[in-house]
DSSP file (Angstrom, degrees, kcal/mol; ACC not computed):
  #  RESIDUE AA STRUCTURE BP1 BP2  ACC     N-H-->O    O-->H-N    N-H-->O    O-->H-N    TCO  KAPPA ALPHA  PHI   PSI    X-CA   Y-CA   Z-CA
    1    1 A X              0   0    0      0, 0.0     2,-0.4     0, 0.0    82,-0.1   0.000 360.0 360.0 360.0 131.4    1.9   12.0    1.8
    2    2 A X        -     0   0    0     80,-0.4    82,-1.3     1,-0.0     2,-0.3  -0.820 360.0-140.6-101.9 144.2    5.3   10.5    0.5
    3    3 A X  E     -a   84   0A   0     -2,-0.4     2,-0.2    80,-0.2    82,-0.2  -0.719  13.2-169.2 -92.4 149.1    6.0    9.6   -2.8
    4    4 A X  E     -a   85   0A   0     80,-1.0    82,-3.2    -2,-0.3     2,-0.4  -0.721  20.3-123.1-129.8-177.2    7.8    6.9   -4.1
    5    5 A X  E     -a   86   0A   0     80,-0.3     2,-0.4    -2,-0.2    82,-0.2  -0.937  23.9-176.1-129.7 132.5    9.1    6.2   -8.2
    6    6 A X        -     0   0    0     80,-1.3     2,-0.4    -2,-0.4    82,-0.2  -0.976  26.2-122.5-128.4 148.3    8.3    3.4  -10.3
    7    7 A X    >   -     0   0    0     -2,-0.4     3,-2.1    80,-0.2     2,-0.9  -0.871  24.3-126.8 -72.7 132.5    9.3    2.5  -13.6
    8    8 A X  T 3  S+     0   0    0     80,-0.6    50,-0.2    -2,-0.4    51,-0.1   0.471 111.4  45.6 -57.9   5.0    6.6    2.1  -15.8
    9    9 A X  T 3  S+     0   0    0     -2,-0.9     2,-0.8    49,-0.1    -1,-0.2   0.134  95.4 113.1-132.6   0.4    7.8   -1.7  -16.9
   10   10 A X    <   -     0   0    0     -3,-2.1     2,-0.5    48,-0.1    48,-0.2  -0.651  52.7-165.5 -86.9 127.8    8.5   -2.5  -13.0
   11   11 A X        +     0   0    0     -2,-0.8     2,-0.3    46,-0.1    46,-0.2  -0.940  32.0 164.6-109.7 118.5    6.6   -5.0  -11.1
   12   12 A X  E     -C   56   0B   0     44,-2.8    44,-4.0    -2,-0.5     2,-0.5  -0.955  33.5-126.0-141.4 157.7    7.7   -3.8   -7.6
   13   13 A X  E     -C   55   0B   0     -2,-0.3     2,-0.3    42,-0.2    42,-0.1  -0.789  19.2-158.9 -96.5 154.0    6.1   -4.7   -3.5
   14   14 A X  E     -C   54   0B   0     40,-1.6    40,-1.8    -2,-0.5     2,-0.6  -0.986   5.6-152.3-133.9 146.5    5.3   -1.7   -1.5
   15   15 A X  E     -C   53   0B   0     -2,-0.3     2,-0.7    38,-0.2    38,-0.2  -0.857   9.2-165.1-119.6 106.3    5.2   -2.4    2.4
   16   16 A X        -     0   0    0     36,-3.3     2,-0.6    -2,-0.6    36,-0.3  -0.569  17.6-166.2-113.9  93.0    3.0   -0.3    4.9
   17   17 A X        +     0   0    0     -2,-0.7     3,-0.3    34,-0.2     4,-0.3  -0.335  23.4 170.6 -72.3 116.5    4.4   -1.3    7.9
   18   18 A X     >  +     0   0    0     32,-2.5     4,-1.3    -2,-0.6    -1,-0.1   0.159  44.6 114.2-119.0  40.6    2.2   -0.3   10.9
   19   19 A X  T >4 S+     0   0    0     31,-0.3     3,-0.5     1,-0.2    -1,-0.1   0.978  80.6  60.0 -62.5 -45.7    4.3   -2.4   13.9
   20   20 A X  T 34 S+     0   0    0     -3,-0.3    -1,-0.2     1,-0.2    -2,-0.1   0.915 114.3  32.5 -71.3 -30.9    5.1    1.4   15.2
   21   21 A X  T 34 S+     0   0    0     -4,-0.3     2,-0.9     1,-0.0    -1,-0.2   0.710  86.7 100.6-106.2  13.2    1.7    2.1   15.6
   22   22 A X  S << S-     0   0    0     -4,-1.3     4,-0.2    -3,-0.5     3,-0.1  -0.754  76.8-115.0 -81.2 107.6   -0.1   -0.8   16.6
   23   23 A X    >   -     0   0    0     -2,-0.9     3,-0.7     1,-0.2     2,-0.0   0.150  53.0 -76.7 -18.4 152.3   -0.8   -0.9   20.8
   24   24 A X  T 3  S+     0   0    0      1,-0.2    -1,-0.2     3,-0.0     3,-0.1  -0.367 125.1  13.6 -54.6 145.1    1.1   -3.9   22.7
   25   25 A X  T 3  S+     0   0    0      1,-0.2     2,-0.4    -3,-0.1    -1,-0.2   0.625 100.7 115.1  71.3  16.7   -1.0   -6.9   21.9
   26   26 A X    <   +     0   0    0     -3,-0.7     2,-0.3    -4,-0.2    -1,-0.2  -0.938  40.9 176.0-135.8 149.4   -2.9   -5.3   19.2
   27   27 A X        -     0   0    0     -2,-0.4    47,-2.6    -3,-0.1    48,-0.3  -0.948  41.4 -79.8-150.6 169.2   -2.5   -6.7   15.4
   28   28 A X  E     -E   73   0C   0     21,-1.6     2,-0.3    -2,-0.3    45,-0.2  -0.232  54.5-168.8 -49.2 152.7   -3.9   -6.4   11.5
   29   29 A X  E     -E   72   0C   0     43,-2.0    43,-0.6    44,-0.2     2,-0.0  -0.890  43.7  -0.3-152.1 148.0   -7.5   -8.6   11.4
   30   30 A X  E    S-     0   0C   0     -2,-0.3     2,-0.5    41,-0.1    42,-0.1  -0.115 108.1 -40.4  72.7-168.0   -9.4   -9.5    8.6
   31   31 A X  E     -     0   0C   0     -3,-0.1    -1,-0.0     1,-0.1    16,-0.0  -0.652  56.8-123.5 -99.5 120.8   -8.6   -8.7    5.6
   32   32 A X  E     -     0   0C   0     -2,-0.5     2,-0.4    39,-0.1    39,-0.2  -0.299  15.9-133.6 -62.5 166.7   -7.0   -5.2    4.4
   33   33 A X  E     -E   70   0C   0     37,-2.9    37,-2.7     2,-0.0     2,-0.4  -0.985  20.4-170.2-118.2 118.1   -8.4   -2.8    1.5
   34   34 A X  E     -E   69   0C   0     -2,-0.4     2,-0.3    35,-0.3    35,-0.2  -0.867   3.6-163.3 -41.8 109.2   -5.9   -1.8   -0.7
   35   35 A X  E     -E   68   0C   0     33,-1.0    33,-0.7    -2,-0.4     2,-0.2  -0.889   5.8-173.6 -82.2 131.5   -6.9    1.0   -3.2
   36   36 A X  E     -E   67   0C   0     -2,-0.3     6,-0.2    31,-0.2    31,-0.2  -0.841  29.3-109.9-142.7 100.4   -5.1    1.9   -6.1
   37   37 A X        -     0   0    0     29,-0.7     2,-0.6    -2,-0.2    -1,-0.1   0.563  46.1 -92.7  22.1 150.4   -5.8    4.7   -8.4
   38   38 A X  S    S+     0   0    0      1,-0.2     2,-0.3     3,-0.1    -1,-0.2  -0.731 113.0  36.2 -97.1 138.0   -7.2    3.8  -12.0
   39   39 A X  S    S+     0   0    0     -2,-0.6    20,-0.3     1,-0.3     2,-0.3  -0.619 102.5  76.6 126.0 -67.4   -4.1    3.5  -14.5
   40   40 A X  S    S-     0   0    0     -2,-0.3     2,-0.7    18,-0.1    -1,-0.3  -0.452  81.8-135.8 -86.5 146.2   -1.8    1.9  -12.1
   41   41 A X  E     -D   57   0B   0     16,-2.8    16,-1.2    -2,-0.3     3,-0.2  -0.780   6.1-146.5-114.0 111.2   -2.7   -2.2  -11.4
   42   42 A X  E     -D   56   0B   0     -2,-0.7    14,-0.2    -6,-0.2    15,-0.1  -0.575  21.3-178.6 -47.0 158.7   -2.8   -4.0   -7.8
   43   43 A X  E     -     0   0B   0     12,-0.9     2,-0.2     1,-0.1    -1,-0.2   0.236  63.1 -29.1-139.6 -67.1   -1.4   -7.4   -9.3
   44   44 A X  E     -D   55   0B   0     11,-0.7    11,-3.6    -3,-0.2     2,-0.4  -0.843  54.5-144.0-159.9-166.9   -1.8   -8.8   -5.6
   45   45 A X  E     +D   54   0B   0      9,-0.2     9,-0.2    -2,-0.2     2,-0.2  -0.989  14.1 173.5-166.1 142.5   -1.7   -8.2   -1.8
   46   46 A X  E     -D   53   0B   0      7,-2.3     7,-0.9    -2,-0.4     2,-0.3  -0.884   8.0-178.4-140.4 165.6   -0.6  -10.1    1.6
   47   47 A X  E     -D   52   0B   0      5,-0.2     5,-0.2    -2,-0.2     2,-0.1  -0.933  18.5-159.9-136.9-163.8   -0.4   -9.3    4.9
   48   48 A X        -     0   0    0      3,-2.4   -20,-0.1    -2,-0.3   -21,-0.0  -0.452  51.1 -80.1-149.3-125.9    0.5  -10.3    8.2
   49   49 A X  S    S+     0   0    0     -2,-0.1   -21,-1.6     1,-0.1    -1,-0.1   0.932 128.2  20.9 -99.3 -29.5   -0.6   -8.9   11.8
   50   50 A X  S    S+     0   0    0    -23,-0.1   -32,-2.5     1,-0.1     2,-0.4   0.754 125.1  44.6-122.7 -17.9    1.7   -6.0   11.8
   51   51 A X        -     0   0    0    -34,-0.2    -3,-2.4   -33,-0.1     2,-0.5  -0.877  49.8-174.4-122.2 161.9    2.6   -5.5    7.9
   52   52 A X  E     + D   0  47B   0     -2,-0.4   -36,-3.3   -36,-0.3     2,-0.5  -0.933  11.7 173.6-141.2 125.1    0.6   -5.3    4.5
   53   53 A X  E     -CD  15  46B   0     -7,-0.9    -7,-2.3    -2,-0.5     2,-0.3  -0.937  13.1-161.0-130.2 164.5    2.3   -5.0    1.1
   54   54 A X  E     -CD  14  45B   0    -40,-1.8   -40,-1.6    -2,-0.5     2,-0.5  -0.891  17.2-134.0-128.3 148.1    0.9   -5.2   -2.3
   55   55 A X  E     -CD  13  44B   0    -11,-3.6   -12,-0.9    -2,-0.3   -11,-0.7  -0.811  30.9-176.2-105.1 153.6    2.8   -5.8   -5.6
   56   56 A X  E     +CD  12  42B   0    -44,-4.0   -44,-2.8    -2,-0.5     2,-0.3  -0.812   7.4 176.5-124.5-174.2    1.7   -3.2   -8.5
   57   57 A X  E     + D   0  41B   0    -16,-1.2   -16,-2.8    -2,-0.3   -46,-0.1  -0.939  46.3  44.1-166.6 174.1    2.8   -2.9  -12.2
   58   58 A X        +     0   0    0     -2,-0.3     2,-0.3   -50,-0.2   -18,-0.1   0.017  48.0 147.1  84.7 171.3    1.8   -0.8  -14.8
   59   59 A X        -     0   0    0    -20,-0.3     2,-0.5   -51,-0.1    -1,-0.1  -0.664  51.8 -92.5 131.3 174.8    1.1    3.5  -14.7
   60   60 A X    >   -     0   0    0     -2,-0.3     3,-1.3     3,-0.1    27,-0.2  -0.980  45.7-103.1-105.8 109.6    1.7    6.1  -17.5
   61   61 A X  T 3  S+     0   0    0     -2,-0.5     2,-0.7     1,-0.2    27,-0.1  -0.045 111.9  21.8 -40.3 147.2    5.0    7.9  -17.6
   62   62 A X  T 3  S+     0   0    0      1,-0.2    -1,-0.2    25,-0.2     2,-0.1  -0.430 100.0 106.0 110.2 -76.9    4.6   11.1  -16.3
   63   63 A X    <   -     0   0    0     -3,-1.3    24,-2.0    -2,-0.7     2,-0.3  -0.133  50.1-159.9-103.1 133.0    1.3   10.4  -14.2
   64   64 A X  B     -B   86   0A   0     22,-0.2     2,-0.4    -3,-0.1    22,-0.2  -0.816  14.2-167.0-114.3 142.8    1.6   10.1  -10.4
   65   65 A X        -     0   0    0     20,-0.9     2,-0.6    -2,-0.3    20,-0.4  -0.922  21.5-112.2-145.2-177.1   -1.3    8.3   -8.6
   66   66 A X        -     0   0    0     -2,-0.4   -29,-0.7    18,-0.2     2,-0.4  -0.651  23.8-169.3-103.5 109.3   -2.8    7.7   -4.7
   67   67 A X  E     -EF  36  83C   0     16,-1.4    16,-3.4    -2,-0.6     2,-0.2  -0.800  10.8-164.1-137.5 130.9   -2.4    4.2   -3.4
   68   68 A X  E     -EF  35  82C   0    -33,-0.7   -33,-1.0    -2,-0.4     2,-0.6  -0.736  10.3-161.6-113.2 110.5   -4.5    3.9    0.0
   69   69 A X  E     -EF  34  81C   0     12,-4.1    12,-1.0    -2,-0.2     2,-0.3  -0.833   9.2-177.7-111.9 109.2   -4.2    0.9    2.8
   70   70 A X  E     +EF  33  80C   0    -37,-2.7   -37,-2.9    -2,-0.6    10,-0.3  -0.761  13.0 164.3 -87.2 129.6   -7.3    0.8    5.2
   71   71 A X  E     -     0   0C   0      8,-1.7     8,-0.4    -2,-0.3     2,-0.3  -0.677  26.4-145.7-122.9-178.4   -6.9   -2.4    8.4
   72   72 A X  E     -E   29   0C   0    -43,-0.6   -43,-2.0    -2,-0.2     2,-0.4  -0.898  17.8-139.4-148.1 165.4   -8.7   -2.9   11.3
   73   73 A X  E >   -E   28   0C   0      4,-1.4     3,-2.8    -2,-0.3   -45,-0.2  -0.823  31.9 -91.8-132.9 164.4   -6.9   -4.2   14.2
   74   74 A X  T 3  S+     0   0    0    -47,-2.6   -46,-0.1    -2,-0.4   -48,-0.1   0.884 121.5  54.7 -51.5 -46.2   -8.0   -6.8   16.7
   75   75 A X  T 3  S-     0   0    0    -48,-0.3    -1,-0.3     1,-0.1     3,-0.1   0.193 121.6 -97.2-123.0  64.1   -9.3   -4.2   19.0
   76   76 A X  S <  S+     0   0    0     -3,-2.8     2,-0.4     1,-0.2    -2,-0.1   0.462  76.2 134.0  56.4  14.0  -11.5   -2.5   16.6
   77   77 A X        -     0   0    0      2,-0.0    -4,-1.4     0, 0.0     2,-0.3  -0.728  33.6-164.1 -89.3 161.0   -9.6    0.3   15.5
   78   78 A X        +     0   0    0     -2,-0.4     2,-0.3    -6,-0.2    -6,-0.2  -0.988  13.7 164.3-141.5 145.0   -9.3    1.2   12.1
   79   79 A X        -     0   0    0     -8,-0.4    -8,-1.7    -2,-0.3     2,-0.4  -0.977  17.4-154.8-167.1 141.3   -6.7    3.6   10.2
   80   80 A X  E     -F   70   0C   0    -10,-0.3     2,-0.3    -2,-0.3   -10,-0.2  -0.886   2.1-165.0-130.5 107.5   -5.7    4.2    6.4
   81   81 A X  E     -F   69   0C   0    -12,-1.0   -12,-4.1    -2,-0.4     2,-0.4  -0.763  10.5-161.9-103.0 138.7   -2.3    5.5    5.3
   82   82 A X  E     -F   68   0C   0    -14,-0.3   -80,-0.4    -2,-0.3     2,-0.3  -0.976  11.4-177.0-150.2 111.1   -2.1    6.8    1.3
   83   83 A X  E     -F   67   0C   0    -16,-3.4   -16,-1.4    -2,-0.4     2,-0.7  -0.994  22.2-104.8-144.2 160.0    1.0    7.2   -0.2
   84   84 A X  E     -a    3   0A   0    -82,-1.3   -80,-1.0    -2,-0.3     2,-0.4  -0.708  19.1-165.9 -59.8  45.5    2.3    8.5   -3.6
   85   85 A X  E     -a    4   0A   0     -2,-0.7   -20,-0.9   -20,-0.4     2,-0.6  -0.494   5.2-162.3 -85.1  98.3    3.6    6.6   -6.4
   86   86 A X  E     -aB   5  64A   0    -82,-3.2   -80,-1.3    -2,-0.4   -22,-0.2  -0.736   8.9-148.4 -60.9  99.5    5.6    8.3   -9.3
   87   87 A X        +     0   0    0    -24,-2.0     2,-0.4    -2,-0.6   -80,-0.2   0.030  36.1 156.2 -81.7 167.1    6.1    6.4  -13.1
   88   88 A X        -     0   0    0    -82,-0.2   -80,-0.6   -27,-0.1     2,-0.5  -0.960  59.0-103.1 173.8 147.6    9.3    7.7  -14.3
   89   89 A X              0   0    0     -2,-0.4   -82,-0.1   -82,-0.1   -83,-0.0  -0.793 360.0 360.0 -88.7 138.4   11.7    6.1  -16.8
   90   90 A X              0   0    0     -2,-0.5    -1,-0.1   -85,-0.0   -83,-0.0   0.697 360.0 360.0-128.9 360.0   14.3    4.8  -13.9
């Protein structure tokens, strides 16, 4: 899982791009789920077929937490990538 650093006073996007693993012809559908650890705040979420980012804000100095992006793709696979975010004064 990679970790990334936030400042606790930062409103920042984070991008899970999945163009490398998405089949020719195959894209995001429906809507992702975004999951975000309790402390740290989803503010809001887009995507488009091949990328989905979400902006967060908030978190505890110190306190590291899990945010999770689950798709489904057009031909009914489905796959979730989880990566790290650390608050930090930066």
């Amino acid at each position: 899982m990679r970790t990334w650093e936030k400042d606790p006073q930062a409103v920042l996007d984070w991008m899970f791009d999945w163009s490398n693993w998405l089949a020719a012809g195959e894209s995001i559908s429906g809507t992702p789920v975004v999951t975000v650890d309790s402390g740290l705040t989803k503010d809001s979420q887009s995507n488009t077929t091949t990328k989905v980012t979400c902006w967060l804000s908030g978190g505890t100095l110190g306190a590291t937490y899990k945010v999770a992006c689950r798709i489904t793709t057009n031909q009914g696979r489905t796959d979730e990538r989880t990566i790290a975010i650390r608050v930090t004064d930066r």
